[in-house]
N, C-alpha and C positions, 0 to 999 in steps of 0.2 A: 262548250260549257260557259255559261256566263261566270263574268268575273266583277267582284264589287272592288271598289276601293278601301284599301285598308290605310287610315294615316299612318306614315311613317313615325318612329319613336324620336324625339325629340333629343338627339345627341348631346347636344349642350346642356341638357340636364340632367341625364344619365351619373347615377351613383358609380363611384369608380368603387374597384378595392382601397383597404385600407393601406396609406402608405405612412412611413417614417421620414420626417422633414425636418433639416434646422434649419430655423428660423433665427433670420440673421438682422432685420433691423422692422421699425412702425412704418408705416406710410400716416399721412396726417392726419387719418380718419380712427388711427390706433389700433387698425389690425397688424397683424404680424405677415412677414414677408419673406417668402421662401423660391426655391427656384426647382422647378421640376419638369424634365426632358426640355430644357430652351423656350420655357412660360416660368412669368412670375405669378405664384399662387400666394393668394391675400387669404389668410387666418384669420380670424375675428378669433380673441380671446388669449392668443398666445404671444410671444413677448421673446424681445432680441437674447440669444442665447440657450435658447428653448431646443430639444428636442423634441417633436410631438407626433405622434399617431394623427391620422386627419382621411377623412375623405373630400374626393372633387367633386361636387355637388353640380359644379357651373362651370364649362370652357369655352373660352373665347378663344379666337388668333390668337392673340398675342397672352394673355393671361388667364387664368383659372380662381374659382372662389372655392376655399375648402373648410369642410365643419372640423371644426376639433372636436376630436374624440376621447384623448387624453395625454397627457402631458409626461410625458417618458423620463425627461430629466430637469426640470425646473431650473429659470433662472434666479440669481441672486436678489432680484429685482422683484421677485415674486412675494406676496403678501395673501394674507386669507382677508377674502371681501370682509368689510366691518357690517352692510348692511344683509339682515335676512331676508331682503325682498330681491337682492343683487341678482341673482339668476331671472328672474322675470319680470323683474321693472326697465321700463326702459330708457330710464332718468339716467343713469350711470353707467359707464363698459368701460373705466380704468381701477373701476375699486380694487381690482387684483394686481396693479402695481405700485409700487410705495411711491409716496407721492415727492420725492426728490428724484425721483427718476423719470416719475412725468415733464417733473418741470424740464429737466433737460433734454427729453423725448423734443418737448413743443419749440425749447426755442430753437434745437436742433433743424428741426421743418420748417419752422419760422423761416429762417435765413435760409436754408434749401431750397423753399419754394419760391423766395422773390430774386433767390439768384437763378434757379432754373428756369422760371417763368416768365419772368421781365427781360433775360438777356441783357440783366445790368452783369459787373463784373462780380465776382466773389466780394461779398462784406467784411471787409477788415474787422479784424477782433475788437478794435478799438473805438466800432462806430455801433457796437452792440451794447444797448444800456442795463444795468443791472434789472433783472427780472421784477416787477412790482406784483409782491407774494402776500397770502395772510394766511390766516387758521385753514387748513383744508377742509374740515367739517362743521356743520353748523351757522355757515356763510351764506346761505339760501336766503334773502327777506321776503322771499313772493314764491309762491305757486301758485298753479290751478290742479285738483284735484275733480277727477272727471267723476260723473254717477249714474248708475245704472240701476232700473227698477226691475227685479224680479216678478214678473207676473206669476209666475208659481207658489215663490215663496215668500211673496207680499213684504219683499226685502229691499232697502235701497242699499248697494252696494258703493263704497265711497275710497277713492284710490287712484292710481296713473294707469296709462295706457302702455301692456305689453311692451317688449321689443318689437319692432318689428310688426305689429296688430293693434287692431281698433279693441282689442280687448282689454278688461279693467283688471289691473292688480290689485287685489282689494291688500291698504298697507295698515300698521298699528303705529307705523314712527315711519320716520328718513331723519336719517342723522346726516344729509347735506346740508336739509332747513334747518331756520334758527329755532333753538331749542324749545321756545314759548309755541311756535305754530306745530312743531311736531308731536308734543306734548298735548294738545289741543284734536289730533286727527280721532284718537279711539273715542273720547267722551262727544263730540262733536258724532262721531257717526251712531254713535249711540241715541242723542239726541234727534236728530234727523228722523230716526228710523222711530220717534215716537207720533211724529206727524200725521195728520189726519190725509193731509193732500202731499205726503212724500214724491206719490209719483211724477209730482208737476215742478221738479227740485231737478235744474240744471246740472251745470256745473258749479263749484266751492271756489271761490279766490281768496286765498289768507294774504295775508301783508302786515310787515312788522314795519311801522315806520316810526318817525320821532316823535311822532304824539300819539303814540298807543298802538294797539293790536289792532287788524281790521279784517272782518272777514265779511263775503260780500255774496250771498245765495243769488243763484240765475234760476226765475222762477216762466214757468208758461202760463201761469195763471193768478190768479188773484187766492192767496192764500185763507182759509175764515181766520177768525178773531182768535178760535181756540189754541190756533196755529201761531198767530202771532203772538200773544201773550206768554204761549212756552216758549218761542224762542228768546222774546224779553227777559225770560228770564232767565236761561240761560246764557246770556250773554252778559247779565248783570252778574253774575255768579263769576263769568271769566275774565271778567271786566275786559268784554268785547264790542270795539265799534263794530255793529250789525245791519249790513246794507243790504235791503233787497233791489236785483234788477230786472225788469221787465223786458220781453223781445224786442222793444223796442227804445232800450236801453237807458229807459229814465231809471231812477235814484231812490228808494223808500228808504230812509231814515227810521229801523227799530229800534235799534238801542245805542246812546241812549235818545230817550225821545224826545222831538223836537216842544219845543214850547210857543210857537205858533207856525202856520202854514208859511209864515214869509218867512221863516227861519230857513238859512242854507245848508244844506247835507253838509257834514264835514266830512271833508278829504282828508284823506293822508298826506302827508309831507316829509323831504326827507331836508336836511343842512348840510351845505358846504361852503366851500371856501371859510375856515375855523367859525363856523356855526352863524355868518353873520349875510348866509342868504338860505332864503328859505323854497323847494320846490315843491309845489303841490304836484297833484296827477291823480285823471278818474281812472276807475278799472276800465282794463282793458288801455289806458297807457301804453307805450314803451316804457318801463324804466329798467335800469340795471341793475340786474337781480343781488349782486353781491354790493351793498354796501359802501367797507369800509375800502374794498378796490375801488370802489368807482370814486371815492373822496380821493384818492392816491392818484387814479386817473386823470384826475380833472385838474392834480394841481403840477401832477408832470406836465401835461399839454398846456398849461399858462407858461409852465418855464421853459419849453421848449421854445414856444412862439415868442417870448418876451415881449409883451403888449405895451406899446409905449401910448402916452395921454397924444391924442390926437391921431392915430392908427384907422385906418378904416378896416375893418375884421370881419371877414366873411363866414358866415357858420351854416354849412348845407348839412340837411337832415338834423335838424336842431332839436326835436320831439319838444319837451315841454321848458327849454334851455337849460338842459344839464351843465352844457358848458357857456353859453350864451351869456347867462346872468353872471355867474361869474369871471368871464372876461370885461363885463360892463363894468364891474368892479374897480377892474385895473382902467378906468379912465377914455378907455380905445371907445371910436363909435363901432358900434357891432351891430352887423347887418345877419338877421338870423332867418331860417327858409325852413321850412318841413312840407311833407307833400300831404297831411290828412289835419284837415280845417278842425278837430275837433281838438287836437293839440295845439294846434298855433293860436288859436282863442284862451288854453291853458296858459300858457306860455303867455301872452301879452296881458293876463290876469295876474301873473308870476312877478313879471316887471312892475306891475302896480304896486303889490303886497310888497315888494321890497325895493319901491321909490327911486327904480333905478328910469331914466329918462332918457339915456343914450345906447337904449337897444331897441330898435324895431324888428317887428316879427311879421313875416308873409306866407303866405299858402302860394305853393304853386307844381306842377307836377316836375321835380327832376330829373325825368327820364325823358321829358318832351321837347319841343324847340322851346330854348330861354329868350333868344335875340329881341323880344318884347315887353321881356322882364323889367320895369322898371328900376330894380337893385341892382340890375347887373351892368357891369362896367368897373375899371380901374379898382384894386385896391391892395392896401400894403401886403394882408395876411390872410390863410383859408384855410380854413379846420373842416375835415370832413369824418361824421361817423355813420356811414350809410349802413344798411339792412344785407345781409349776406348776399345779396345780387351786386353789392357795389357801387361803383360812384362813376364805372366807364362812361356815361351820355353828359354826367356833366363836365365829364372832365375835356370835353371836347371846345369848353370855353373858354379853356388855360390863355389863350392868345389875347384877348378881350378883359379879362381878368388881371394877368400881368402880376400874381402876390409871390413876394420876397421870399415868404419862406410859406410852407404848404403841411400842416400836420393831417396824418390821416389815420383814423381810427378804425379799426377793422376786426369782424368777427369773421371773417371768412380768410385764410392765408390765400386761399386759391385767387378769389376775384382782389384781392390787395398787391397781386403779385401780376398780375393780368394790368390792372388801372396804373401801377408803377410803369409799366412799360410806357403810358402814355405821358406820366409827367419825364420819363426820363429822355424820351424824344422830344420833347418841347424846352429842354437845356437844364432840368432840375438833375441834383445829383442826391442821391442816399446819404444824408450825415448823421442819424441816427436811427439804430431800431429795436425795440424792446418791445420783450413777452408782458404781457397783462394776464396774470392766470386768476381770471376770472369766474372759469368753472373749473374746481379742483372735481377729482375723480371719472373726468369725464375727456372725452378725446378734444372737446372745441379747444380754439385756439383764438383771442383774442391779442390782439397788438395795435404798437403806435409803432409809425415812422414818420420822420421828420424829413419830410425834402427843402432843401434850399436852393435857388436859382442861380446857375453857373454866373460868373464873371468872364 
């Protein structure tokens, strides 16, 4: 009898029965972590002290992924989400723990991961700096908010992308953002959906910065007059700067209107160092979403480095000098680097507008060979805030480099804890490290560590 092939059933995704698990502590992505037949099974959802119901969705050798099901005896630490989008946005997955208990979650990992992963020794308690915290909700200054055109129901849908899916949450508020752009999301969508050419309506980027509201439509086409006139006006209405941008990424100026063609779009800008440097930045920017942390940020990491007048200051991954300009401040020459040309041209505009003359700014790729770099060579000090891949390829230049003390800024615990290992084989040791809670309600993990070069 002939026989066909039947594929075999995919083990490792096989739904198990439902089991009863405590859940004993986070791992740093903020699932909960449990132990079952000699695997550790990662919870998404449940929390150190937990009893929970769960299934094994996914098994590995070594570990298992399991859904919660429900939560049999809650812990202390446990909180009712504040936002009604929390189950299917995919912006937030700590809002179900109180947020004094995050913070301790993160610094807790913080220092577990750079002592587990560096193979430096245990962080003494007394080289751990007090947490740099603000408001948990309402900290957001920037989103983007994705859109989707219903062809059925001649509908622009306006919102974030699922957990987990390219799908659109369609939202009415988030109480992460600052209050004025959340406030702004239902009449805004309402607005939208009166457009003649909605379908050709990108994506939304809102931004609250120091000179006003800014919200910035990504269009595929050339919108008519009838189109732009309602958005003129409502935008005068929210007293909204109103920027359209094209695929290929230039700037239209609606509201309010320019008063001749050589008139420049105006940017957003944000103030530091107490209000006496000013940073611009176009959408689609880096900048840091939260604010009044990142003015906290900027001025722990001056005092960590203590910038002395004549200092040469190295600043790899500069974006548009968040911390560049205001180290130029403090007197030091500051050598600033980013790898995407349309910020380092921000950036040495930024130095203009605020007359500062002892910071140069260069494009060059980071990750690639420097040894041709004209910047590089000898100097006192090196501030690094690289992109969640890290800073490993440059830190291969420590030798050549040679800086007294080394601050590193990080959005990734994993790759900060990874790139430590290299400054700590090249003679630097850990003398500080502090949590930067940057995204409240959420698992990311922002930090600064300060290394200093052994004696």
């Amino acid at each position: 009898m002939a026989q066909f092939f039947k594929e075999k059933p995919n083990k490792s995704k096989q739904l198990s029965a439902k089991l009863s698990l405590d859940i004993t502590q986070l791992d740093h992505l903020g699932a909960g972590i449990a132990q079952h037949q000699g695997k550790v099974v990662f919870v998404a959802g449940a929390l150190p002290g937990e009893r929970a119901t769960v299934q094994l969705v996914e098994q590995k050798k070594s570990y298992a992924k399991a859904k919660l099901i429900k939560i049999d005896s809650p812990a202390s630490s446990r909180i009712k989400a504040h936002c009604p989008h929390y189950v299917q946005c995919g912006g937030c997955d700590l809002q179900h723990m109180d947020t004094q208990a995050q913070r301790e979650h993160k610094q807790t990992a913080l220092v577990d991961l750079i002592t587990k992963l560096s193979s430096a020794e245990p962080v003494a308690e007394n080289l751990v700096a007090t947490p740099i915290v603000d408001d948990a909700w309402h900290y957001r200054r920037r989103a983007r908010l994705a859109t989707v055109f219903d062809k059925n129901t001649q509908r622009l849908q306006l919102g974030f992308r699922a957990a987990n899916s390219n799908k659109i949450v369609e939202i009415n508020q988030c109480p992460v953002l600052a209050a004025p752009l959340s406030e702004l999301i239902t009449p805004l969508a309402v607005n939208l959906n009166q457009l003649k050419a909605k379908a050709s309506l990108g994506h939304v980027e809102l931004t609250q910065a120091d000179n006003g509201h800014f919200a910035v439509l990504r269009v595929t086409k050339t919108l008519p007059n009838s189109d732009l006139r309602w958005l003129s006006g409502f935008a005068e209405k929210h007293q909204l700067n109103l920027l359209l941008q094209d695929e290929a990424g230039q700037l239209t100026q609606i509201y309010p209107a320019l008063s001749s063609d050589e008139d420049k779009v105006t940017l957003p800008f944000y103030l530091l160092a107490d209000n006496s440097v000013r940073c611009s930045f176009t959408p689609g920017n880096f900048v840091q979403v939260n604010g009044v942390i990142n003015q906290a940020m900027v001025e722990q990491a001056i005092d960590w480095l203590e910038p002395q007048a004549g200092e040469r200051i190295l600043d790899l991954f500069c974006g548009v000098g968040n911390f560049s300009l205001p180290l130029a401040k403090k007197a030091a020459q500051v050598i600033a680097v980013e790898g995407v040309a349309e910020m380092v041209e921000q950036a040495k505009q930024n130095a203009l507008d605020n007359q500062l003359t002892n910071v140069s700014f260069y494009h060059a790729d980071l990750s690639a060979d420097l040894s041709e770099q004209t910047w590089l060579g000898k100097i006192d000090k090196l501030l690094l805030d690289p992109a969640r891949a890290g800073a490993y390829e440059s830190l291969q230049w420590l030798q050549k480099m040679q800086p007294k003390k080394v601050v590193y800024v990080s959005c990734n615990p994993a790759s900060l804890a990874r790139d430590s290992s290299v400054l700590l084989a090249n003679g630097y040791r850990i003398a500080k490290v502090g949590l930067v809670d940057m995204f409240p309600q959420t698992h990311h993990i922002e930090a600064m560590v300060l290394f200093e070069l052994g004696k």
